[in-house]
Backbone as JSON, one array per atom type, in Angstrom:
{
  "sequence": "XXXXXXXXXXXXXXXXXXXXXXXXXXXXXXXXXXXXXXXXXXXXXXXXXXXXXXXXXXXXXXXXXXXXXXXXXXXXXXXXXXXXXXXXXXXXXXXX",
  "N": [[-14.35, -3.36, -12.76], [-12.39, -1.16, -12.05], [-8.63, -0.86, -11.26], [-6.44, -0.1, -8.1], [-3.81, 1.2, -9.3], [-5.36, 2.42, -11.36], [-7.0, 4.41, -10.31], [-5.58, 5.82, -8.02], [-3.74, 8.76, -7.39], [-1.02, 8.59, -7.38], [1.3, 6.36, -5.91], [3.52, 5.73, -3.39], [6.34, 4.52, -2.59], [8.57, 3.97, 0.47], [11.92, 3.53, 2.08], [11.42, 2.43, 5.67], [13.24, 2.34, 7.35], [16.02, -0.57, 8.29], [14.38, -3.07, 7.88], [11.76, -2.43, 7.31], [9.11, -1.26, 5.06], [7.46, 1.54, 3.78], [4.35, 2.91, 2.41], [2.24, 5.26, 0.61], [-0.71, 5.58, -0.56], [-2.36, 7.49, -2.59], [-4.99, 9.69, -3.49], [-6.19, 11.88, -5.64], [-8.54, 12.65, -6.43], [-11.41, 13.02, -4.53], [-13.99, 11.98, -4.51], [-13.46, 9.41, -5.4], [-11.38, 8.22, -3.37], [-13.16, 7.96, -0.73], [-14.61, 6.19, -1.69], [-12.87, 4.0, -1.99], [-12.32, 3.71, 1.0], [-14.3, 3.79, 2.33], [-15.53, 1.5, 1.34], [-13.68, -0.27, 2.39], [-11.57, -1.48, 1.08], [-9.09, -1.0, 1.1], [-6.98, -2.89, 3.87], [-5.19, -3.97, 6.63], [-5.66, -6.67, 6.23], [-6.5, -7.13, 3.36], [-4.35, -5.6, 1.8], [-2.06, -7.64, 3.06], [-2.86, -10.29, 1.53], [-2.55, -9.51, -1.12], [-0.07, -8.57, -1.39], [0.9, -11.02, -0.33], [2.22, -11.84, 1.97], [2.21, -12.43, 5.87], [-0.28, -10.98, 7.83], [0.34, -10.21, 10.1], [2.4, -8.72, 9.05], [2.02, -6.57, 8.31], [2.53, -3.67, 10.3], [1.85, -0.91, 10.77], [-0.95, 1.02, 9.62], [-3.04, 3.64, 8.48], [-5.82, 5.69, 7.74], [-5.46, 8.36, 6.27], [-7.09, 11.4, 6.33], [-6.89, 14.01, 5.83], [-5.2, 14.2, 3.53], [-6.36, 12.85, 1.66], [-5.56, 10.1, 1.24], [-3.99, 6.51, 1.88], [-2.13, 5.07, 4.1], [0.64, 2.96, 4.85], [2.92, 0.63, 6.17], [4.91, -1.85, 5.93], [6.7, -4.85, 7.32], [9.68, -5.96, 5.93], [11.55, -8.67, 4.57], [14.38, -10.09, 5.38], [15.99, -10.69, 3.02], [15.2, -8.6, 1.6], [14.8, -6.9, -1.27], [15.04, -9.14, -3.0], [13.86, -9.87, -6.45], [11.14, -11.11, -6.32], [10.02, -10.09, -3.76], [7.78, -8.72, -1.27], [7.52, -5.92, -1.17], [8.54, -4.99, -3.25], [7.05, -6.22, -5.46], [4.73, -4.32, -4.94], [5.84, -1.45, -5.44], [5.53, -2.08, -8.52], [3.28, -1.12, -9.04], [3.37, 1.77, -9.2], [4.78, 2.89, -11.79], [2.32, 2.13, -13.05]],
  "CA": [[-13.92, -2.53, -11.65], [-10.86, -0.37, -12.09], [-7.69, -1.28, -10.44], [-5.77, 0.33, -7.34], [-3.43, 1.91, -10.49], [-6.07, 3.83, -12.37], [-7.71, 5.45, -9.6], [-5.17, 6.29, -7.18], [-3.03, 9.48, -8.25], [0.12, 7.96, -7.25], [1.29, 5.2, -4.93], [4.88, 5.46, -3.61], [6.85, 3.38, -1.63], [10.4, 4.07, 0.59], [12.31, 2.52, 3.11], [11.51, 2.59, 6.35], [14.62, 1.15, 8.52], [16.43, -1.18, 7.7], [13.22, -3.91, 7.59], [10.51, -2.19, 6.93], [9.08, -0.35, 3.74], [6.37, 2.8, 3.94], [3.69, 3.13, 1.03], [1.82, 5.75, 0.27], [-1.74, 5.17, -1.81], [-2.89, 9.19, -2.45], [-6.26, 9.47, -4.5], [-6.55, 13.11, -6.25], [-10.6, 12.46, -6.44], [-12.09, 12.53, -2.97], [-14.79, 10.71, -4.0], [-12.4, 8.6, -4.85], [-10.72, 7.9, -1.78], [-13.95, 8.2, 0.03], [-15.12, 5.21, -1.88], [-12.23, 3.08, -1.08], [-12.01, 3.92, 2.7], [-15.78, 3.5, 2.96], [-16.01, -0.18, 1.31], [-12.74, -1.27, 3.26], [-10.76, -1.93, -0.45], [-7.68, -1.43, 1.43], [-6.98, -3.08, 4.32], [-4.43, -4.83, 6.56], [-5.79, -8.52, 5.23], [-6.15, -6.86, 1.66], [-2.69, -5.72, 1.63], [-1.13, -8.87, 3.47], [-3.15, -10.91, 0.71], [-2.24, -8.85, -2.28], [1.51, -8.79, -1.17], [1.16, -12.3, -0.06], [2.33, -11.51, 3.33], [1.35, -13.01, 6.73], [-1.09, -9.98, 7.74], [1.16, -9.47, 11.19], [3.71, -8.0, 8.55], [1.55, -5.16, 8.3], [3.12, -2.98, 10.93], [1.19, 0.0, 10.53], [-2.21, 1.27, 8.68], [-3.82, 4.6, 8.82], [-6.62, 6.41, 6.83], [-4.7, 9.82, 6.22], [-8.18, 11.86, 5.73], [-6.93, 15.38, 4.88], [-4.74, 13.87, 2.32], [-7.06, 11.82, 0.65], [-4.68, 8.84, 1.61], [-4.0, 5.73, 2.9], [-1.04, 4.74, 4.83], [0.6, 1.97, 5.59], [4.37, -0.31, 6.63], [5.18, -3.52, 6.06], [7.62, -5.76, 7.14], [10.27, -6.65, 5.13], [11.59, -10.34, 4.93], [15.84, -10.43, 5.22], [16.76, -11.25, 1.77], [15.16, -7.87, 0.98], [15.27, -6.31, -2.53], [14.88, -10.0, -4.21], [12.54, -9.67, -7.06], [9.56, -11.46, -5.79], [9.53, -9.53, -2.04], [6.37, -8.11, -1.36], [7.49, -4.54, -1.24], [9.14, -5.02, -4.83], [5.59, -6.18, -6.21], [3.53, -3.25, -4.95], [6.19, -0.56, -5.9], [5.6, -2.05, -9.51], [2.32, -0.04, -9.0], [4.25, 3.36, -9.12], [4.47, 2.61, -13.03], [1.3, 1.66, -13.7]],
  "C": [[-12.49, -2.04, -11.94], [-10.13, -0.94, -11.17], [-7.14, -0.02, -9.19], [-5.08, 1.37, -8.14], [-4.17, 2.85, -11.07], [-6.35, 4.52, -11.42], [-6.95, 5.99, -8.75], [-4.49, 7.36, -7.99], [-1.68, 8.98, -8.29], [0.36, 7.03, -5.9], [3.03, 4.73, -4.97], [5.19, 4.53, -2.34], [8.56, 4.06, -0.86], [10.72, 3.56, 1.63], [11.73, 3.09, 4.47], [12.54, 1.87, 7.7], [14.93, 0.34, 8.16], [15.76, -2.53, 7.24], [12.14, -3.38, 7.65], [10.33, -0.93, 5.36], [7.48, 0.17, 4.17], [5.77, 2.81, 2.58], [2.91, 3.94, 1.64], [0.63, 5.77, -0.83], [-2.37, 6.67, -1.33], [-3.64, 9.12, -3.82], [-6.3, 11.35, -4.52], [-8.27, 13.64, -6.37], [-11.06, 12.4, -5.06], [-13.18, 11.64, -2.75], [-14.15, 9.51, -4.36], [-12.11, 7.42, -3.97], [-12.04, 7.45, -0.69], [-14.84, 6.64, -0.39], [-14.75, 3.59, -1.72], [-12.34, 2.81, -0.15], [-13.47, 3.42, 2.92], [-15.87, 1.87, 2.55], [-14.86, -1.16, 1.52], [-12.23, -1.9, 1.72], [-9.61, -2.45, 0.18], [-7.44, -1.8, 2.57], [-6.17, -3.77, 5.07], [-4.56, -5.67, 6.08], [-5.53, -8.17, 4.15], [-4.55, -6.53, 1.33], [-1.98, -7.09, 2.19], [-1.46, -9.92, 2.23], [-2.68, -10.61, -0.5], [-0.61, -8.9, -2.38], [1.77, -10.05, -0.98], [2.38, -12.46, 1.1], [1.74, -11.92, 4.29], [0.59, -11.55, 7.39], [-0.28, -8.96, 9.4], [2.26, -8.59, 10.55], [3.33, -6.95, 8.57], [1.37, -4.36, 9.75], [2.03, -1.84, 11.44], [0.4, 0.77, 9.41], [-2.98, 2.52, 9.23], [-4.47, 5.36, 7.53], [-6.45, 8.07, 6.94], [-6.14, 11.18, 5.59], [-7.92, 13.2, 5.09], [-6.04, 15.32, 3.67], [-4.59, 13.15, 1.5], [-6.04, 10.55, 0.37], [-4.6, 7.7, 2.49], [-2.76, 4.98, 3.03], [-0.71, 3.52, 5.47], [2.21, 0.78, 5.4], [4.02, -1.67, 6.68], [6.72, -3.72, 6.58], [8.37, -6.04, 6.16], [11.15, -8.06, 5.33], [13.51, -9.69, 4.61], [16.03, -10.14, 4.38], [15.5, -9.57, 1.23], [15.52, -7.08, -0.18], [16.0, -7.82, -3.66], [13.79, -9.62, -5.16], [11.39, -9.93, -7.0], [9.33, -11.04, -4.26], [8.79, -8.97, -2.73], [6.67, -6.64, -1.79], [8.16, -3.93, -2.87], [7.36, -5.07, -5.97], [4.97, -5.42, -5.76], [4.25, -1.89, -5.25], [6.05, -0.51, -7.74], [4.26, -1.14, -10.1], [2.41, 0.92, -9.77], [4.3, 3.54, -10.51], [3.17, 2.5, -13.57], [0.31, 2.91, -14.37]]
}
């Protein structure tokens, strides 16, 4: 199964206030996207699990349909912008 990385077109990340961080997962393929969104890939639990996050961190989640995207804020923990915060490991994405 391909990763989050190959198939998405890009997957950014930026602050949102001074504790929270905004990502961006935007699929160029509609079927794609259409295949994520339909078998629930991404999800608050899946993201709180994948970030290793308690799943209340996930703030806000929306399935952005006209731009083959999916949206979604986390929480950030204080000591923000250590190397193992969550929002540090899923911007390493953005590279991939």
């Amino acid at each position: 199964m391909p990763t989050l990385g190959q198939i998405a077109s890009a997957i950014r990340s930026r602050p949102a206030g001074a504790d929270h961080a905004a990502f961006d997962v935007i699929f160029h393929d509609r079927g794609q996207f259409e295949q994520v969104r339909d078998a629930a890939l991404l999800t608050p639990d899946s993201i709180a699990d994948l970030l290793r996050i308690p799943v209340e961190w996930v703030t806000r989640f929306r399935v952005y349909e006209p731009g083959n995207a999916i949206q979604f804020t986390i929480r950030r923990d204080p000591g923000a912008g250590d190397p193992a915060e969550a929002a540090a490991l899923l911007a390493e994405l953005d590279v991939v």
